[in-house]
C-alpha positions in Angstrom: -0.3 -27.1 -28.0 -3.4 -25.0 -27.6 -3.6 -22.9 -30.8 -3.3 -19.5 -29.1 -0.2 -20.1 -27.2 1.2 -21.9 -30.8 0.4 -18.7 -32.8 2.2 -16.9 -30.3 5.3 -18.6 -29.9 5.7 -18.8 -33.8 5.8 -15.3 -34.0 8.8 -15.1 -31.5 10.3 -12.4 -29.7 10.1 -9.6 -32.4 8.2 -6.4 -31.7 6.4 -3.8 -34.5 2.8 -2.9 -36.0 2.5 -6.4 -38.0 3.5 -8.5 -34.7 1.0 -6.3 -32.9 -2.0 -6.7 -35.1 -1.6 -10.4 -35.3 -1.4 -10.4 -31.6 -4.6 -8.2 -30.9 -6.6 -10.9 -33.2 -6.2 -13.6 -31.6 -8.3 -12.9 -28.9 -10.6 -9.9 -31.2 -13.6 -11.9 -30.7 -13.5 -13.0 -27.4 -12.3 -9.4 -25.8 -15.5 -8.0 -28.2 -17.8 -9.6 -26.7 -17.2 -8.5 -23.3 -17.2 -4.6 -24.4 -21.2 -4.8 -24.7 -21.1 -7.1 -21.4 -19.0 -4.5 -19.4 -19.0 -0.7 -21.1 -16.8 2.0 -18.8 -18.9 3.7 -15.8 -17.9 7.0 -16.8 -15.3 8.0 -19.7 -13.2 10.5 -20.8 -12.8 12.6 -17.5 -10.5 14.8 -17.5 -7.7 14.6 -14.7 -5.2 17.2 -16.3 -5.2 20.5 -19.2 -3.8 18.3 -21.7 -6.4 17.0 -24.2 -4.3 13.5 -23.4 -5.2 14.0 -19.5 -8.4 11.2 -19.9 -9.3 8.0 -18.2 -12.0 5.9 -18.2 -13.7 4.4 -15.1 -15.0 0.7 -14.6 -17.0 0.7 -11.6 -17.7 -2.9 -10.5 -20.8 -4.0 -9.1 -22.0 -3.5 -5.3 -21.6 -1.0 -2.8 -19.0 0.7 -0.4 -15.5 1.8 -1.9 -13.7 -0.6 -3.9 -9.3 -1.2 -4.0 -8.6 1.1 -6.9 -6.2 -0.6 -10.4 -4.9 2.1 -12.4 -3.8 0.7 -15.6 -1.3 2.6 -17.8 -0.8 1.3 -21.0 2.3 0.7 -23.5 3.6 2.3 -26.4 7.1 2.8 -26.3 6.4 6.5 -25.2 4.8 7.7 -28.8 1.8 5.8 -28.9 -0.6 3.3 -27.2 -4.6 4.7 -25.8 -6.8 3.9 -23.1 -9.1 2.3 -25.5 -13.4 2.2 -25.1 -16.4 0.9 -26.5 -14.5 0.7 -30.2 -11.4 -0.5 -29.0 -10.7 -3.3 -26.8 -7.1 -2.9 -26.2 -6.2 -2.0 -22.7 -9.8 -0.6 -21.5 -9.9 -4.8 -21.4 -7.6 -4.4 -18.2 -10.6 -1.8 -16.5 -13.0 -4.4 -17.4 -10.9 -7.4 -15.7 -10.6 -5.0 -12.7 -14.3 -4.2 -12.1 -15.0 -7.9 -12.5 -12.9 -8.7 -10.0 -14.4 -5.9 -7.4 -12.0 -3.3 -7.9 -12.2 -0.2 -9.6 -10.5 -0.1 -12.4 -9.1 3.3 -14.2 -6.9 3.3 -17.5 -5.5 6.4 -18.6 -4.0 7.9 -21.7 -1.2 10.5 -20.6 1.2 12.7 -22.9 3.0 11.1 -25.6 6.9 11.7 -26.6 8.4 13.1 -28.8 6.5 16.5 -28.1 6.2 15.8 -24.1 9.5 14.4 -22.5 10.6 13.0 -19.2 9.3 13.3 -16.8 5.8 14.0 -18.1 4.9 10.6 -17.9 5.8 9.9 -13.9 4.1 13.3 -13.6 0.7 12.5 -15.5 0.7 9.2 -13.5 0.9 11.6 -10.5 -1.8 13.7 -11.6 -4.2 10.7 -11.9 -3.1 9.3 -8.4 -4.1 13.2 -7.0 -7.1 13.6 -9.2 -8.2 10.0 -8.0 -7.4 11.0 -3.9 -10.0 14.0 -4.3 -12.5 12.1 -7.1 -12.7 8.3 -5.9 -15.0 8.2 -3.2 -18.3 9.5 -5.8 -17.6 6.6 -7.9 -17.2 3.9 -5.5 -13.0 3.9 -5.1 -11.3 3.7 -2.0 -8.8 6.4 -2.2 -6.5 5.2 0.5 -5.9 1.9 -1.7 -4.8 2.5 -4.4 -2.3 0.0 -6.8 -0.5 1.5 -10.3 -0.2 -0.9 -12.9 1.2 -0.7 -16.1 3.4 -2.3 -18.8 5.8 -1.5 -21.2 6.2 2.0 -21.3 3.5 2.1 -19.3 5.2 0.4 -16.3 8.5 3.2 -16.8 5.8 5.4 -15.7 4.3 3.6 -13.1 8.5 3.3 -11.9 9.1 6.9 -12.8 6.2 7.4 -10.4 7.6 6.2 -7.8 11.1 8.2 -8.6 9.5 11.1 -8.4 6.5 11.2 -6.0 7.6 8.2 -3.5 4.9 5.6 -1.9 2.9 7.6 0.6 -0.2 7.2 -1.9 -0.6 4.4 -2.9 -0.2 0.9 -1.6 1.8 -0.9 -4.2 2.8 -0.9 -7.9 2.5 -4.1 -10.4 5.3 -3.7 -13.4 4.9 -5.6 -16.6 7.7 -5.7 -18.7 9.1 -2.7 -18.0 12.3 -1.1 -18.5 13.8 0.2 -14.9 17.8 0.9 -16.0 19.5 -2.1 -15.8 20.1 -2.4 -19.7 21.6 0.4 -22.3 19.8 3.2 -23.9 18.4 2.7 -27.0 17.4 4.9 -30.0 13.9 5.1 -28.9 14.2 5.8 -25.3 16.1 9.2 -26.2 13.0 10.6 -28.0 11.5 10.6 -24.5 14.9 10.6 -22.1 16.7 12.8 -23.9 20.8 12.7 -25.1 22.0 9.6 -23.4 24.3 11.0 -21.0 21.4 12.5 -19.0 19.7 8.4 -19.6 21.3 7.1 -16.4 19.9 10.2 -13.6 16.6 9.8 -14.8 15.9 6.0 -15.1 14.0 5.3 -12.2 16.3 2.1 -11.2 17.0 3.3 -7.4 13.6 4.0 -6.7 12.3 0.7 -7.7 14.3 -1.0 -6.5 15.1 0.6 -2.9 11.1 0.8 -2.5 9.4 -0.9 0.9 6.2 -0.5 -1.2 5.0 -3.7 -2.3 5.7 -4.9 -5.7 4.5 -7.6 -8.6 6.9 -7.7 -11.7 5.9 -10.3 -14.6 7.7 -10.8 -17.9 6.4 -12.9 -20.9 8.4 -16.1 -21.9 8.5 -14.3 -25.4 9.7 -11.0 -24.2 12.0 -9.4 -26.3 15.9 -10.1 -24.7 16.1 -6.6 -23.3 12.8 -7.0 -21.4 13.6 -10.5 -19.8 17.0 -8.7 -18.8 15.3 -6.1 -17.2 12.8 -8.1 -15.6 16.1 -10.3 -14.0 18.5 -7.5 -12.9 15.3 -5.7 -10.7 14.6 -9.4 -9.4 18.7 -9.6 -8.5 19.0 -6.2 -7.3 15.9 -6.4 -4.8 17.0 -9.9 -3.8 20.2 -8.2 -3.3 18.9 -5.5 -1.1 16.1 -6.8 0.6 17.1 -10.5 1.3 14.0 -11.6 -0.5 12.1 -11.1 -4.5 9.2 -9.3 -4.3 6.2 -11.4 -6.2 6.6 -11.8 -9.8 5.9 -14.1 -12.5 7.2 -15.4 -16.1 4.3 -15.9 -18.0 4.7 -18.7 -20.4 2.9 -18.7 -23.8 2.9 -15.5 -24.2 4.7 -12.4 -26.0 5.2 -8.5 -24.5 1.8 -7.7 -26.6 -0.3 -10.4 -25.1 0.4 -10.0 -21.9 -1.4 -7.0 -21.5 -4.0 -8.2 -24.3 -5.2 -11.6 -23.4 -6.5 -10.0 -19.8 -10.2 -10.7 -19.3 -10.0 -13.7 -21.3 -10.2 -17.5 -20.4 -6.6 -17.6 -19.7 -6.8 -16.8 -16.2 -3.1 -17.2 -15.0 -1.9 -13.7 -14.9 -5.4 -12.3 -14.2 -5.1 -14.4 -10.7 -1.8 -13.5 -9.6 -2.9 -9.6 -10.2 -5.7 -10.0 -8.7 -4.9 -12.2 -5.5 -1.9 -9.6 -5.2 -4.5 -6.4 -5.2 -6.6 -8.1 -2.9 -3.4 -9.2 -0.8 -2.0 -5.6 0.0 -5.9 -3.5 0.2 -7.1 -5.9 2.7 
């Protein structure tokens, strides 16, 4: 078994800060190397008032306006950063963007417990308005635009679609996400709020009632919950819609990695993204 994939499926399905360092060095060295390779066009622009209202750009090479990949990153609503030139995590989804001829943007937004739903949906929102006036001077196409994000990350991206519909964009791509289909859990009220309010504001209905195009993925080492999740959205839009939307279970990897090993050598889940982007902005 290749090392990588052997480190990863010893340390199982468990989540928490010792999990997540070991996952973020296994690929330390190879995701290093390509911050002095690929730096961010522009960072720290402001889209918002909140000093947590910054992205970063990754232009990618050429001319004419580029499909635009927002990347939202995980967290479980209290934590998580775009990243930059000192920290690989996540800005390593811009970079695999921009390689690929898209522009790629990855955002920080407000961070529970002190901002609470729906702040995230509506930072998201922000950055998809900030990006319809902004794009075109750094080489995005505005009227292609794709949210991506994972975790808590893609909540938002789902929340997005709760709360602002698809007129503006032109598809969403979940990764691991958490979409209403399993119980509350401590955590999620220090963003949701007292359970009783948890069922209104998942955004289960919007996801999965959406015409807009979707890719869901799940990692063979998800935690339970996730790979629930990930299976009652797949049931409920097969249920609906007579059909899956495009999705994939990523073997050999865990609900860090997935997010992590992007812009590396493994190029499975890099592919599918990409061939998906390049599907639905054509």
């Amino acid at each position: 078994m290749n090392p990588v994939r052997q480190a990863i499926a010893a340390m199982g399905t468990d989540l928490g800060p010792d999990v997540l360092a070991q996952c973020g060095a296994l690929f330390d060295a190879e995701q290093s190397a390509l911050v002095e390779q690929m730096p961010a066009s522009v960072a720290d622009i402001a889209y918002g008032p909140h000093e947590r209202h910054r992205l970063d750009l990754y232009r990618p090479q050429g001319d004419g306006h580029a499909p635009i990949l927002v990347f939202v990153h995980g967290g479980g609503f209290l934590k998580g950063d775009k990243g930059g030139g000192d920290a690989w995590p996540n800005a390593n989804v811009g970079r695999m963007a921009a390689q690929a001829g898209f522009l790629g943007v990855v955002i920080n937004y407000r961070l529970a417990p002190d901002h609470v739903w729906p702040t995230g949906a509506e930072d998201v929102a922000a950055v998809v308005a900030w990006l319809k006036g902004q794009a075109a001077q750094h080489g995005g196409d505005a009227d292609r635009i794709v949210l991506m994000g994972t975790s808590a990350g893609a909540v938002h991206v789902a929340g997005y679609l709760k709360l602002a519909g698809a007129d503006d964009i032109r598809a969403a791509i979940l990764l691991s996400g958490l979409y209403g289909y399993t119980p509350l859990d401590q955590r999620d009220t220090l963003y949701y709020g007292e359970a009783a309010l948890y069922p209104d504001r998942m955004p289960l209905e919007a996801v999965a009632a959406t015409t807009l195009p979707l890719f869901l993925a799940c990692a063979e080492f998800d935690p339970p919950r996730f790979q629930a999740e990930f299976l009652g959205l797949m049931q409920d839009r097969l249920a609906r819609h007579g059909a899956m939307p495009r999705a994939l279970i990523l073997s050999g990897h865990n609900h860090y990695t997935m997010p992590m090993h992007l812009g590396t050598a493994d190029r499975r889940l890099a592919d599918e993204i990409c061939a998906f982007v390049r599907d639905i902005t054509a």
